[in-house]
C-alpha positions as CSV (number, residue, x, y, z in Angstrom):
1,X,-36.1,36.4,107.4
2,X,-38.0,37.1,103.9
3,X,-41.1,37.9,104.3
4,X,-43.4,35.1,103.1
5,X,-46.6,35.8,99.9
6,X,-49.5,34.5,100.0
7,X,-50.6,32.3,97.2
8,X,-53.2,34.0,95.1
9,X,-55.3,32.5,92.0
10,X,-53.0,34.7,89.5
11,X,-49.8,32.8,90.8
12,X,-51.6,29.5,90.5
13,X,-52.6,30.4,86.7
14,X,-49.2,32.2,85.9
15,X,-47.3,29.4,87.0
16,X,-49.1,26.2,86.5
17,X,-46.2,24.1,86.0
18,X,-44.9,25.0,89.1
19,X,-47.8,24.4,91.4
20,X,-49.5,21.5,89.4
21,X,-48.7,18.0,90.3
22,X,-47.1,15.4,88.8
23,X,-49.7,12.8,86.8
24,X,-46.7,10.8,85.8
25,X,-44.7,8.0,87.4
26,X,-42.1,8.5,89.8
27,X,-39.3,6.4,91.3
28,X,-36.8,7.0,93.7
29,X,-33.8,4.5,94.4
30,X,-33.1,3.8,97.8
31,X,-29.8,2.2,99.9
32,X,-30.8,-0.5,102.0
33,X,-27.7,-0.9,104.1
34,X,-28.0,-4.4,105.5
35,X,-28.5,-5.6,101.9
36,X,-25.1,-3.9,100.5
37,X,-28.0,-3.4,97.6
38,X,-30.6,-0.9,96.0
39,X,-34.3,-1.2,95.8
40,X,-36.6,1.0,93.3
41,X,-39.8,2.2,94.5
42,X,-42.6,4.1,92.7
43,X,-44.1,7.2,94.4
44,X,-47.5,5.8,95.7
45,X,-50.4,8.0,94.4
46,X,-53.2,9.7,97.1
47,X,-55.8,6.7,96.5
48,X,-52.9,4.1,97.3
49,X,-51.2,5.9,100.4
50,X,-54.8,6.3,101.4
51,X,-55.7,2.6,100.9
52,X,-52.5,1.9,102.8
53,X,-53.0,4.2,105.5
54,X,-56.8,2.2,106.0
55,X,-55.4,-1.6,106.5
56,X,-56.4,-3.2,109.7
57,X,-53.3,-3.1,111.6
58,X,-52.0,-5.4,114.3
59,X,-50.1,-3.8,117.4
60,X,-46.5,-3.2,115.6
61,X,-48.6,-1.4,112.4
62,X,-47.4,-3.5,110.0
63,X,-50.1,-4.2,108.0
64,X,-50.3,-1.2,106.3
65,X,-46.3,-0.6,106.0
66,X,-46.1,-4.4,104.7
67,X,-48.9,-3.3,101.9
68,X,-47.2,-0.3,100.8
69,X,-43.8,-1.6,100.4
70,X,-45.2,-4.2,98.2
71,X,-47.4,-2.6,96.0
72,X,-44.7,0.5,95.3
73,X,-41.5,-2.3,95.5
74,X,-40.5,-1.6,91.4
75,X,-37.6,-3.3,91.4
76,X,-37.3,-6.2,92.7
77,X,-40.8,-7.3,91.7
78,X,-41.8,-8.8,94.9
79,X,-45.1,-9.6,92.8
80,X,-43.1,-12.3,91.1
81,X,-45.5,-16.0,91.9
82,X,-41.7,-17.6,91.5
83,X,-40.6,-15.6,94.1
84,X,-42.9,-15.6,96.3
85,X,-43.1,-19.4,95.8
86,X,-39.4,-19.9,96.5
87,X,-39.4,-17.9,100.3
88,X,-42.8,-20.0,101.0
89,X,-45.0,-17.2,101.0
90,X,-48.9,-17.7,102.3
91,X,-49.9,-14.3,101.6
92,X,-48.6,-12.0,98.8
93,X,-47.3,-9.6,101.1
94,X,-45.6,-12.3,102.9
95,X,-42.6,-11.6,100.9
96,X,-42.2,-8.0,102.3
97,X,-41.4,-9.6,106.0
98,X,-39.3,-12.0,104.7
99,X,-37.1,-9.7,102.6
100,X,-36.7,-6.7,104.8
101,X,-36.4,-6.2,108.4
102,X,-39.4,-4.0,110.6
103,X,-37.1,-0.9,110.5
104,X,-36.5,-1.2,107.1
105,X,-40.1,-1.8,105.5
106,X,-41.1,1.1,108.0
107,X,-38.5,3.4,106.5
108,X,-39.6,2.6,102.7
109,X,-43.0,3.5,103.7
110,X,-42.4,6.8,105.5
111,X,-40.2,7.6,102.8
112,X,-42.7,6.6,99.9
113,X,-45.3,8.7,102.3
114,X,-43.2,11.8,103.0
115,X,-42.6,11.8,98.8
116,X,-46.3,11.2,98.2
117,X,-46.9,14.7,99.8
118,X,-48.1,12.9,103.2
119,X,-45.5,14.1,105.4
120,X,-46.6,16.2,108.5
121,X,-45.3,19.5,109.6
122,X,-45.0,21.2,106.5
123,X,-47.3,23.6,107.1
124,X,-47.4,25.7,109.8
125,X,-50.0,28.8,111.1
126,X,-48.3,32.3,110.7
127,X,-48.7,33.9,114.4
128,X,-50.5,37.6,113.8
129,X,-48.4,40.3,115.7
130,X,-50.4,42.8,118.0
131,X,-50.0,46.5,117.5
């Protein structure tokens, strides 16, 4: 196993690019199997997976999956007043439920959190060895 380096403030300087991230938009396209189809989604930002991660919730935690999806849902624009007219929709994110199933809206989101940088477990505590 290579040994592992700690970061120090000269590799953070001498490789900026490398360490610094991303201001700019970025979208992933994802399979939704059911749907034979692709959707795009933009990579939420800190403030929005945090705002998301803060909704009231009921028991099944959809509240804040249901959020997410539709504020990162590029294309289709599940925005769209049309749309949202057409499946009946009380609520904006009304249209999230009625498009995709539970599994699937909790998928997006994990995936949208995982590429967001909010993933858990990747970073783990380096166990000191006794002499």
């Amino acid at each position: 196993m290579a040994e592992k380096k700690t970061l120090k403030l000269a590799d953070l300087i001498k490789d900026k690019m490398k360490y610094q991230r991303g201001l700019e938009i970025q979208t992933e396209e994802l399979e939704i199997e059911r749907l034979e189809a692709t959707v795009i989604i933009e990579i939420p930002d800190d403030a929005l997976c945090l705002d998301a991660l803060n909704q009231k919730d009921d028991e099944s935690g959809s509240k804040s999956d249901d959020y997410l999806v539709y504020t990162i849902m590029h294309e289709p624009n599940l925005k769209d007043k049309e749309l949202q007219k057409e499946y009946g929709c009380v609520e904006p994110t009304d249209i999230v439920s009625t498009i995709f199933t539970r599994g699937e809206i909790a998928d997006i989101a994990s995936y949208a959190l995982d590429k967001a940088g909010f993933k858990r477990g990747t970073v783990k505590a380096i166990e000191k060895v006794k002499n």
